[in-house]
C-alpha positions as CSV (number, residue, x, y, z in Angstrom):
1,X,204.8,107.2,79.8
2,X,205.7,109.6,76.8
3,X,207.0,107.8,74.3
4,X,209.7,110.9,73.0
5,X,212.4,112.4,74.9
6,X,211.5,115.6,75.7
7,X,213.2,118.3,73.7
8,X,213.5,121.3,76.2
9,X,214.5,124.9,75.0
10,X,216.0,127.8,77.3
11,X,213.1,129.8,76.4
12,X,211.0,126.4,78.1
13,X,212.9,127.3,80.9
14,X,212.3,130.8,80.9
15,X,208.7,130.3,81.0
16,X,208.9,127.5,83.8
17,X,210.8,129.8,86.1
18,X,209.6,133.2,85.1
19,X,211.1,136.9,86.0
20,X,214.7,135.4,86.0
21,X,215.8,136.8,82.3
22,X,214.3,138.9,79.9
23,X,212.7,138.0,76.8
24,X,215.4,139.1,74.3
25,X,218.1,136.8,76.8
26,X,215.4,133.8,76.8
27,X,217.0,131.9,73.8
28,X,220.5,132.4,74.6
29,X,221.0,132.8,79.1
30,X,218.9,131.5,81.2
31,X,219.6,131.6,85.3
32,X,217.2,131.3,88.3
33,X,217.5,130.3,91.9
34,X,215.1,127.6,92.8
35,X,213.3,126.2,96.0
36,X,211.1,123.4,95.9
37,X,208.0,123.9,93.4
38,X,205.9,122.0,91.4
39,X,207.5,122.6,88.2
40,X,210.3,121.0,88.8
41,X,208.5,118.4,87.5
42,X,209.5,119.8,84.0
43,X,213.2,118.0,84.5
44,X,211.8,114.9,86.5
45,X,211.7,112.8,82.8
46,X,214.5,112.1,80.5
47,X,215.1,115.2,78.3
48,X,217.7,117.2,76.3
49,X,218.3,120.7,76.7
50,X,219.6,122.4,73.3
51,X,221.9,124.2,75.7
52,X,224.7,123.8,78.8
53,X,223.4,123.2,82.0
54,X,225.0,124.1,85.2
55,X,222.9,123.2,88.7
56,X,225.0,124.8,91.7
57,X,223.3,122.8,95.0
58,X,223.5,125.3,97.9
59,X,221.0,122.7,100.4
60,X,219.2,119.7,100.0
61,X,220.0,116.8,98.4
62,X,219.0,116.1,94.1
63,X,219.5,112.8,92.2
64,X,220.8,113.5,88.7
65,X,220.8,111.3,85.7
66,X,223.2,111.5,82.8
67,X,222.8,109.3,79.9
68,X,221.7,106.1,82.1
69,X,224.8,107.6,85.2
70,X,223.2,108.5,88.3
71,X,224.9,111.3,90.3
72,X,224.3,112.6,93.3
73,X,223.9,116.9,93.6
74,X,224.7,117.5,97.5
75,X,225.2,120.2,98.8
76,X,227.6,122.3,97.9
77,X,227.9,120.4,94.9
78,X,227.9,121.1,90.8
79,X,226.7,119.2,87.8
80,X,227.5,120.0,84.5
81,X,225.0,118.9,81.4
82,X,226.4,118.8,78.2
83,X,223.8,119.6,75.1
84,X,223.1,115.8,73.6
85,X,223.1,114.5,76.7
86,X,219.9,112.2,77.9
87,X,219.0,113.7,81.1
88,X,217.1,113.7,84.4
89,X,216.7,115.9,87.5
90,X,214.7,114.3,90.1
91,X,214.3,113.6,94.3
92,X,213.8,110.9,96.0
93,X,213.5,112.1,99.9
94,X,210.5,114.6,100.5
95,X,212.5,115.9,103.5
96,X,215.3,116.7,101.1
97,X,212.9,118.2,98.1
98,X,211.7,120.6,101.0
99,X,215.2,122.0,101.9
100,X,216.1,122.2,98.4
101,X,218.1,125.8,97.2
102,X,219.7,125.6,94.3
103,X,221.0,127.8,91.3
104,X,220.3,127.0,87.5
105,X,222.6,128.2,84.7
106,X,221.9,127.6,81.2
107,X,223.7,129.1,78.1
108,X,223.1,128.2,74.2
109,X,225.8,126.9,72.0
110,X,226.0,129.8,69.9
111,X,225.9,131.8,73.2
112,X,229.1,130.7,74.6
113,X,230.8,130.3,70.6
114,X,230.4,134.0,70.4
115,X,232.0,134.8,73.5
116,X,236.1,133.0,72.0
117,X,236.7,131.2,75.0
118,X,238.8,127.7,74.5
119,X,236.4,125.3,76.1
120,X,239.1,122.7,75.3
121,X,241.8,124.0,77.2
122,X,239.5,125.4,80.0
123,X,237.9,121.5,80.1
124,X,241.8,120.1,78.8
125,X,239.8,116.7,77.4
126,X,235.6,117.2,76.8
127,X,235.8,113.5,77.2
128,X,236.9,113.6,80.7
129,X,233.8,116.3,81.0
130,X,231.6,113.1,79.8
131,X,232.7,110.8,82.7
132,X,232.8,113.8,85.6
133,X,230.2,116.2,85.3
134,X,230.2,116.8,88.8
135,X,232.5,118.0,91.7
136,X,232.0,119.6,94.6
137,X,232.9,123.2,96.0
138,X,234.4,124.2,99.2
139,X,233.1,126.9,101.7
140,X,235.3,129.9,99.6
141,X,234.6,128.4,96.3
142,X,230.7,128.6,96.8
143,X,230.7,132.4,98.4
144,X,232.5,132.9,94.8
145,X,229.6,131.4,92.7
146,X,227.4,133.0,94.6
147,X,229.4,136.4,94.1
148,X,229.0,135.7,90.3
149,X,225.7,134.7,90.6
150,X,224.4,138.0,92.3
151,X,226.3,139.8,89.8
152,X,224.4,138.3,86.7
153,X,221.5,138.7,88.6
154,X,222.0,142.5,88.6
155,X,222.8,143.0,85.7
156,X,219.8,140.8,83.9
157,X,217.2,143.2,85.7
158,X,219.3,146.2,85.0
159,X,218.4,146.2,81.3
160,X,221.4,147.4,80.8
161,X,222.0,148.2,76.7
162,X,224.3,145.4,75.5
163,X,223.7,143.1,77.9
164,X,224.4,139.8,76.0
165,X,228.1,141.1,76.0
166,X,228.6,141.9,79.3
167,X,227.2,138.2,79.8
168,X,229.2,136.4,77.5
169,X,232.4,138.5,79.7
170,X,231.5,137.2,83.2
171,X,229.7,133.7,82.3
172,X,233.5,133.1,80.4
173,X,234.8,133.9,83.7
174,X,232.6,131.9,86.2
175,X,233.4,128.7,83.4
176,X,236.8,129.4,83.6
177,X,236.7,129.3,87.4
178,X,234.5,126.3,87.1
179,X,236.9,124.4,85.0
180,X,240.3,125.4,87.0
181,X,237.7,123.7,90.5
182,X,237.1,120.7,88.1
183,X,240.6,120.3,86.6
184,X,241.8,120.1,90.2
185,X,239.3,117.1,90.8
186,X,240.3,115.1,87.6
187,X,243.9,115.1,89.4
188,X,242.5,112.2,91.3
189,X,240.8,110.1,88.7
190,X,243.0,108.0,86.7
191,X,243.0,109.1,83.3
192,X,245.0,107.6,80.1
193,X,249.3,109.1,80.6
194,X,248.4,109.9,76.7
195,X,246.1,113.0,78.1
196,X,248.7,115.5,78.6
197,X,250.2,114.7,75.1
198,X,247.7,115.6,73.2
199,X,247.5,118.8,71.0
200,X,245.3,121.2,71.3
201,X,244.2,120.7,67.5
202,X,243.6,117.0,67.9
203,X,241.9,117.4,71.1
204,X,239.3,120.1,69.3
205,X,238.3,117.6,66.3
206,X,237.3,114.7,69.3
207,X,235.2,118.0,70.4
208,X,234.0,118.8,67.2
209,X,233.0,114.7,66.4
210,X,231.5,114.0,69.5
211,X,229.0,117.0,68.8
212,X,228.3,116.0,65.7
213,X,227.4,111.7,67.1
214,X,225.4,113.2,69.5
215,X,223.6,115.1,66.5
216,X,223.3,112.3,63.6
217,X,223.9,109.3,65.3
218,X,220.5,108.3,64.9
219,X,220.7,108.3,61.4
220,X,224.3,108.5,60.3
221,X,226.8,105.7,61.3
222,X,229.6,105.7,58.8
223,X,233.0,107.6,59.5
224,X,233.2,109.3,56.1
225,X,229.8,111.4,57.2
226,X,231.2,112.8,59.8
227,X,235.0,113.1,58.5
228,X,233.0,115.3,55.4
229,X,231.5,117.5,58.1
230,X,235.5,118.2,59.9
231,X,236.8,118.6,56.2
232,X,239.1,115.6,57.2
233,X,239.5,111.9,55.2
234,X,238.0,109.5,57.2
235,X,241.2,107.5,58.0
236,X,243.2,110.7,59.3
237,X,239.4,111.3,61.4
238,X,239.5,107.8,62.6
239,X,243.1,108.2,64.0
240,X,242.6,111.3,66.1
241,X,239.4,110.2,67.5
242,X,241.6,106.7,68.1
243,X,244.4,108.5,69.7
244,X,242.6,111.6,71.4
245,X,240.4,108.9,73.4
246,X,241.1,105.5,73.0
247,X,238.3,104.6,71.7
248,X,237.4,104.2,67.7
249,X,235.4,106.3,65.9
250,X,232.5,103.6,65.3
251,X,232.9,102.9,69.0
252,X,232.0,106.4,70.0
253,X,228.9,105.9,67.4
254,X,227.8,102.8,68.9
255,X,227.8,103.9,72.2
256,X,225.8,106.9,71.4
257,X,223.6,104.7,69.7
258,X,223.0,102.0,72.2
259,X,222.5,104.7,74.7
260,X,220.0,106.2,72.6
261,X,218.0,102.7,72.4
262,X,218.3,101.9,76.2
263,X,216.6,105.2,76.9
264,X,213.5,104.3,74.5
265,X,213.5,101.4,76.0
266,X,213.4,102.0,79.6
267,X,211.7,105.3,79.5
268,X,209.0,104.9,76.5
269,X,206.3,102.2,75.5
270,X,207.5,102.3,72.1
271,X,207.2,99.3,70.4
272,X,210.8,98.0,69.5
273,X,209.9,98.2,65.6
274,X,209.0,102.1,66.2
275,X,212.6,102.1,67.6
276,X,213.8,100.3,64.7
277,X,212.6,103.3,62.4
278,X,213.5,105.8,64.9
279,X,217.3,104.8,65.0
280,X,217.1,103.9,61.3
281,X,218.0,100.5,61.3
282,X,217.1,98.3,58.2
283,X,215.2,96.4,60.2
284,X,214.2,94.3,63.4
285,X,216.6,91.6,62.7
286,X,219.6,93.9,62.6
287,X,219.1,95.8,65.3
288,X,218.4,92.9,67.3
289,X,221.8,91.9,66.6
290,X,223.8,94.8,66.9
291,X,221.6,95.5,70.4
292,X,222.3,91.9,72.1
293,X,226.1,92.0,70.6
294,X,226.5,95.1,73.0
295,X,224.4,94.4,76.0
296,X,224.2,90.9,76.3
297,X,220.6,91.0,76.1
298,X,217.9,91.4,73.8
299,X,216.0,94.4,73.3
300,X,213.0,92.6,74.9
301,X,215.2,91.0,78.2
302,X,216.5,94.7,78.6
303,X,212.7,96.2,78.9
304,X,212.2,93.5,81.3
């Protein structure tokens, strides 16, 4: 096994699937329609992509795993990856790997900032985005990705002049369609009756720290970093964050963090004191502690 997470960049992408965008799109959009191959080995291990990740299942069957959650991409079925996330695309029936027809969307950060659109209110809590990444589209929602899709796909090998901005136009418009399909889903999953009272400010700083733990977490664990970066006092941070989600501030840290341990763990032959450095611990003894006080187990029992 490697023992690093693969870093994967859309212009990795680009090259694994190529003739889907052009080079001056590579950093920035990336979308291709995929049947079985070989190099969909390049998602089979536990990666990040610096980017969002869309995978629209149109047949077969995919397993998908999200920061130690296993979904299941069906047909007819979407998955959304968030950038930070721990993840792995991978099959475990031949049968199904041989029928498999999807569509891969991926667009940069800085991509989809440029393009104004209020990911908060499309998404109304990122959090909920977290614990649903997928949902599933009927027969008229599908023929309208696919409408989308063929659109994009146009236009990428028109070479059109000022193509990134006609881009940012309709991919703001298939999200927005994708959100209003997953908004309807969340209707069904309980959610806290605090939700709906939120503001729309306080609902952008839990945005705004969660993308900043998945950043530092490895090496910063103390609420003041992160309050510096949102230009807040930590106590007035640690109260949103608190409210927004129910969860602390050092809770959201820890969880990043153990998450981040369980993957080198299970996915790496690291030794635990390479760890140890890599997560900037003080040392073996302490992260020993703070591992077992959240797991129950040892880093050691957890490894198996």
């Amino acid at each position: 096994m490697d023992s690093n997470l693969h870093e994967i960049s859309l212009r990795d992408l680009s090259k694994y699937f190529p003739g889907t965008v052009t080079d001056t799109l590579s950093d920035d959009f990336f979308i291709a329609e995929v049947r079985h191959d070989a190099i969909l080995d390049i998602l089979n291990y536990p990666c990040r992509l610096n980017g969002y990740l869309a995978i629209f299942c149109l047949e077969g069957e995919l397993k998908a795993e999200i920061n130690l959650k296993t979904y299941d991409i069906r047909e007819n079925s979407v998955i959304i990856n968030l950038p930070g996330n721990i993840s792995r695309i991978y099959s475990i029936d031949e049968d199904q790997l041989k029928r498999l027809h999807f569509v891969m969307v991926a667009v940069s950060s800085d991509f989809l900032s440029s393009s104004r659109m209020d990911y908060v209110q499309m998404f109304n809590e990122s959090i909920s985005l977290l614990d649903n990444p997928c949902f599933e589209m009927s027969t008229d929602e599908r023929a309208i990705f696919l409408k989308y899709f063929e659109l994009v796909d146009v236009l990428v090998k028109s070479g059109q002049k000022g193509i990134k901005q006609v881009l940012r136009g309709i991919v703001s418009s298939c999200l927005y369609y994708a959100g209003s399909i997953w908004q309807k889903k969340l209707l069904s999953v309980e959610r806290p009756k605090s939700a709906g009272e939120q503001s729309m400010r306080t609902k952008l700083f839990l945005e705004q720290f969660l993308k900043l733990v998945a950043e530092y977490h490895d090496r910063e664990r103390g609420m003041a970093f992160y309050a510096d970066k949102l230009c807040l006092t930590p106590k007035y941070l640690s109260k949103i964050i608190k409210n927004a989600s129910g969860k602390s501030g050092p809770e959201w840290i820890d969880s990043f963090v153990i998450l981040e341990a369980k993957n080198m763990l299970k996915y790496s032959d690291m030794p635990v004191k390479e760890i140890v450095y890599k997560l900037h611990f003080p040392n073996a003894s302490v992260f020993y502690k703070f591992f077992k006080s959240h797991t129950g187990m040892t880093p050691s029992e957890y490894r198996g």
